[in-house]
VMD Tcl script that builds the backbone (N, CA, C; Angstrom):
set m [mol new atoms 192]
animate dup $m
set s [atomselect $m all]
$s set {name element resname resid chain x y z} {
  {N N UNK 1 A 0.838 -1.180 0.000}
  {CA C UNK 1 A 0.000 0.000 0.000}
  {C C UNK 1 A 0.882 1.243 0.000}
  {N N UNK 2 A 1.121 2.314 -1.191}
  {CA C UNK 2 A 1.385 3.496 -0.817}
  {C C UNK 2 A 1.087 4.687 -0.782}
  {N N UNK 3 A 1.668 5.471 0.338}
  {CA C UNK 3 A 0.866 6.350 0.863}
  {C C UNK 3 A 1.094 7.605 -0.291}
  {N N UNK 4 A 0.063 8.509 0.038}
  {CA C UNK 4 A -0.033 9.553 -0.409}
  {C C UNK 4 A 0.340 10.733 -0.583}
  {N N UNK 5 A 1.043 10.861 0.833}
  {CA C UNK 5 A 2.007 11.897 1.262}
  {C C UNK 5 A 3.155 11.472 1.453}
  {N N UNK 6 A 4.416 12.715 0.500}
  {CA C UNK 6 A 5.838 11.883 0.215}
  {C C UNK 6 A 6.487 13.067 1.684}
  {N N UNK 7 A 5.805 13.833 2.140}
  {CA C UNK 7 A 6.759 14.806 2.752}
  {C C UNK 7 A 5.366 16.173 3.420}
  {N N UNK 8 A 5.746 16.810 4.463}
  {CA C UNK 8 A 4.558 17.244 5.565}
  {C C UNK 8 A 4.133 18.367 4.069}
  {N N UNK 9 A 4.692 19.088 2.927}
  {CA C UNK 9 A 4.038 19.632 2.520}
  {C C UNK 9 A 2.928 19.068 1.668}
  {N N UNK 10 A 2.820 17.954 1.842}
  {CA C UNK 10 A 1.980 17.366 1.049}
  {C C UNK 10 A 0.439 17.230 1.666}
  {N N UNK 11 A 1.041 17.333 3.116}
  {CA C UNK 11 A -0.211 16.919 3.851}
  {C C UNK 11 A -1.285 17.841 3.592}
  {N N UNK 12 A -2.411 17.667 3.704}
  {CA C UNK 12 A -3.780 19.258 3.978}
  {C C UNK 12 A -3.635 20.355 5.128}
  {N N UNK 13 A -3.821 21.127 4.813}
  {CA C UNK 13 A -3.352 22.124 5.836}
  {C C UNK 13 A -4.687 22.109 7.229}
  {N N UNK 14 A -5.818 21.390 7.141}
  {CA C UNK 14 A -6.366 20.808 8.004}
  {C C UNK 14 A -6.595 19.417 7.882}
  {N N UNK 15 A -6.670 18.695 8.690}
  {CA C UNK 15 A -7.051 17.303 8.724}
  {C C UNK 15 A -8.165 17.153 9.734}
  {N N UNK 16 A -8.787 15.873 9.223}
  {CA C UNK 16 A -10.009 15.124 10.336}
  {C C UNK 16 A -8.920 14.040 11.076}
  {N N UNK 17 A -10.085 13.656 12.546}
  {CA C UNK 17 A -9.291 12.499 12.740}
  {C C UNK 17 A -9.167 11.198 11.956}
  {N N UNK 18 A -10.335 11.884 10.688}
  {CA C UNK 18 A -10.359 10.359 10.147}
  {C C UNK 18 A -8.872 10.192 8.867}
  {N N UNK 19 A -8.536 11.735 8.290}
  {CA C UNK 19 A -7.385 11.567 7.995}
  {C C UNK 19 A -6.082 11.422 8.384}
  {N N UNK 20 A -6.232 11.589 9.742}
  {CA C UNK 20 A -5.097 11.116 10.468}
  {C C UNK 20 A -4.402 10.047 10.753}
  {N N UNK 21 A -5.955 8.929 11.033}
  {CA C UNK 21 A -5.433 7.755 10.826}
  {C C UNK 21 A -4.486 6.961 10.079}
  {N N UNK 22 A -4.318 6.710 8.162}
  {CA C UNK 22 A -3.176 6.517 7.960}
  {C C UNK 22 A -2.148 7.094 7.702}
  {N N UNK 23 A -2.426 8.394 7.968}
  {CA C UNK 23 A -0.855 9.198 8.536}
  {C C UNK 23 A -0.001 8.688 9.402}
  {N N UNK 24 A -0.705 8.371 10.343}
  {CA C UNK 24 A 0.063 8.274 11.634}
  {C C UNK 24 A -0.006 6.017 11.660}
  {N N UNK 25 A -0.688 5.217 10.447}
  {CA C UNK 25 A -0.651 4.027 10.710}
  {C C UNK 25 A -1.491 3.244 11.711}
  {N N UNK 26 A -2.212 4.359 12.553}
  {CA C UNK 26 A -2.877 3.890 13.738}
  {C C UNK 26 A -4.733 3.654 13.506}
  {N N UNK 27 A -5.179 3.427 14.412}
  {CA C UNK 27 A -6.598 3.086 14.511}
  {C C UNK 27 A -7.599 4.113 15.101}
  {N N UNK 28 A -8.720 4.051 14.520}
  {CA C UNK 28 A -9.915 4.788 15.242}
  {C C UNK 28 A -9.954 5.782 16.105}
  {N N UNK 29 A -9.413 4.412 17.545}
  {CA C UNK 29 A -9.589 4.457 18.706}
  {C C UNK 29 A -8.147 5.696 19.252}
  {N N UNK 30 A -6.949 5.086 18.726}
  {CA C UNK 30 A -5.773 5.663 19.073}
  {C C UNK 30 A -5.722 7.178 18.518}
  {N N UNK 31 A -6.186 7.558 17.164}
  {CA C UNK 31 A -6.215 8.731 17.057}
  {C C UNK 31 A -7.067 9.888 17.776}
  {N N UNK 32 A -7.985 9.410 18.119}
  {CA C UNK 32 A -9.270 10.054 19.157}
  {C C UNK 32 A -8.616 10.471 20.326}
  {N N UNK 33 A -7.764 9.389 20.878}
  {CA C UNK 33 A -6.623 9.404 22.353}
  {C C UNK 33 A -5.832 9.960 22.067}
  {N N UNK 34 A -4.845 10.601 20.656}
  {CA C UNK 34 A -4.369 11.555 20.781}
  {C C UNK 34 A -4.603 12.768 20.944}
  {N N UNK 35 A -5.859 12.752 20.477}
  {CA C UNK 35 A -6.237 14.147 20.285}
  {C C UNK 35 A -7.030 14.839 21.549}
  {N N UNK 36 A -8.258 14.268 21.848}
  {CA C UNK 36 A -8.767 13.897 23.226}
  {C C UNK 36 A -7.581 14.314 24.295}
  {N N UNK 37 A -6.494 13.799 24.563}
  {CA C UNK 37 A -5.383 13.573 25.628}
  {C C UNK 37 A -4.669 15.217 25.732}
  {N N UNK 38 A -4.508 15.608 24.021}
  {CA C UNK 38 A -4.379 17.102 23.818}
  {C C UNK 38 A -2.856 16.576 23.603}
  {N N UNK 39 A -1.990 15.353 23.549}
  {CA C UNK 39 A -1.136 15.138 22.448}
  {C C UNK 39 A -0.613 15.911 21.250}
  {N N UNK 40 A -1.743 16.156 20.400}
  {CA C UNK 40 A -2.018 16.496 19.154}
  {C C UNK 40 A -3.382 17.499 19.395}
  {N N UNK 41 A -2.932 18.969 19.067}
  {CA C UNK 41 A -3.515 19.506 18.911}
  {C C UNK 41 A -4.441 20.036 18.375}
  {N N UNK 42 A -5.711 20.173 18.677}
  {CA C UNK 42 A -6.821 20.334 17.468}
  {C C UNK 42 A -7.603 21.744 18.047}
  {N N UNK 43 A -8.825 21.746 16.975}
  {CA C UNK 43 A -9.324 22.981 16.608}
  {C C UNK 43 A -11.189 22.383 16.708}
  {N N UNK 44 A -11.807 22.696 17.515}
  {CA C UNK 44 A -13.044 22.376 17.689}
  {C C UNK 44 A -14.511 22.852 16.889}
  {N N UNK 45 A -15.005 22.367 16.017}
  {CA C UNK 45 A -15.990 23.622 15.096}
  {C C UNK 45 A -17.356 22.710 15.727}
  {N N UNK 46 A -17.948 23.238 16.737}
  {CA C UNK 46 A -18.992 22.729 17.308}
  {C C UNK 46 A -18.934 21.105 17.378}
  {N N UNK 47 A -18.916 20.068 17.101}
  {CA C UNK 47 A -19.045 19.030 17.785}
  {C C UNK 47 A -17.643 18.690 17.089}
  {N N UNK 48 A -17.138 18.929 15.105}
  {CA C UNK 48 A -16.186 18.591 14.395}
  {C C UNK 48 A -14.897 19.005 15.219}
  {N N UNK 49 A -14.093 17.757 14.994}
  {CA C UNK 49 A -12.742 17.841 15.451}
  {C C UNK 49 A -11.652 18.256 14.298}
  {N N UNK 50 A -10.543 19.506 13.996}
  {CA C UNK 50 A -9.910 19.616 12.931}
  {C C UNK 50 A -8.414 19.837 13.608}
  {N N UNK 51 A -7.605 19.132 13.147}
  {CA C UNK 51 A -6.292 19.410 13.108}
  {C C UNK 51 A -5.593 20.021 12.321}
  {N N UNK 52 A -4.770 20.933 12.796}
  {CA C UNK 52 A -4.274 21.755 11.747}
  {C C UNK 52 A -2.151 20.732 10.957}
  {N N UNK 53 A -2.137 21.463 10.393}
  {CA C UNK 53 A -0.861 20.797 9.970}
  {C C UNK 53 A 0.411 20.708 11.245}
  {N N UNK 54 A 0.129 22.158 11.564}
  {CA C UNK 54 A 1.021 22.670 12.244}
  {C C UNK 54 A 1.469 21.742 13.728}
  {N N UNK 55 A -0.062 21.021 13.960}
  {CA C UNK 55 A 0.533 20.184 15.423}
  {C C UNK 55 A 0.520 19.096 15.049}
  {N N UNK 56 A -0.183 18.257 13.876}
  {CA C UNK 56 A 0.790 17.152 13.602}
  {C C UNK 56 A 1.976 17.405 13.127}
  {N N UNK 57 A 2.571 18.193 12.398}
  {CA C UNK 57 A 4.060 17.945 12.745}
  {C C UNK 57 A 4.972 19.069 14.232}
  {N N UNK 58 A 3.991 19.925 14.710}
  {CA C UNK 58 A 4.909 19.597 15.954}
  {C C UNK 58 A 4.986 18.401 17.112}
  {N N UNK 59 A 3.960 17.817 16.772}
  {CA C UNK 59 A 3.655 16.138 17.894}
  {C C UNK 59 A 4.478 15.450 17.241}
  {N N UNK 60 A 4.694 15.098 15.743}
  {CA C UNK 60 A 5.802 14.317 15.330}
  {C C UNK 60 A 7.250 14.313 15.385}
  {N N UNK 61 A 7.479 16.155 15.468}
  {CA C UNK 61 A 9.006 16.354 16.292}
  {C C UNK 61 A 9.402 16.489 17.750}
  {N N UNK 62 A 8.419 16.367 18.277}
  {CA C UNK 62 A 8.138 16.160 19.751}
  {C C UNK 62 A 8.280 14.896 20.210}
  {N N UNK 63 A 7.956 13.856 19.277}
  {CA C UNK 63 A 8.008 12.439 19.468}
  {C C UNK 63 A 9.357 11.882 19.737}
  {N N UNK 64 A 10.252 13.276 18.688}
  {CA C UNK 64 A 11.846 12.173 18.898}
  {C C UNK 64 A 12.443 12.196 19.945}
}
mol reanalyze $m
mol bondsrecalc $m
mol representation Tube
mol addrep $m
């Protein structure tokens, strides 16, 4: 399977959690717990959850 994004400018400059999922390789459940936990920073539009680019890749350089 390959992915779609070769490099972070590729990514959308917002994401759902549902595009997060194979970004990050993980499941459902685990992306919700990042975000939820405040891990990974998001942006609330009445019930919708949006991530911006900017904190998945600061959570990913945070990771190392």
């Amino acid at each position: 399977m390959e992915t779609k994004y070769h490099s972070y400018d590729d990514l959308p400059t917002v994401m759902t959690v549902e595009d997060l999922m194979p970004i990050l390789h993980i499941g459902r459940n685990s992306a919700y717990a990042l975000v939820h936990s405040g891990k990974i920073k998001c942006v609330r539009i009445g019930k919708q959850i949006r991530i911006p680019r900017d904190a998945l890749i600061a959570f990913l350089e945070d990771t190392h």
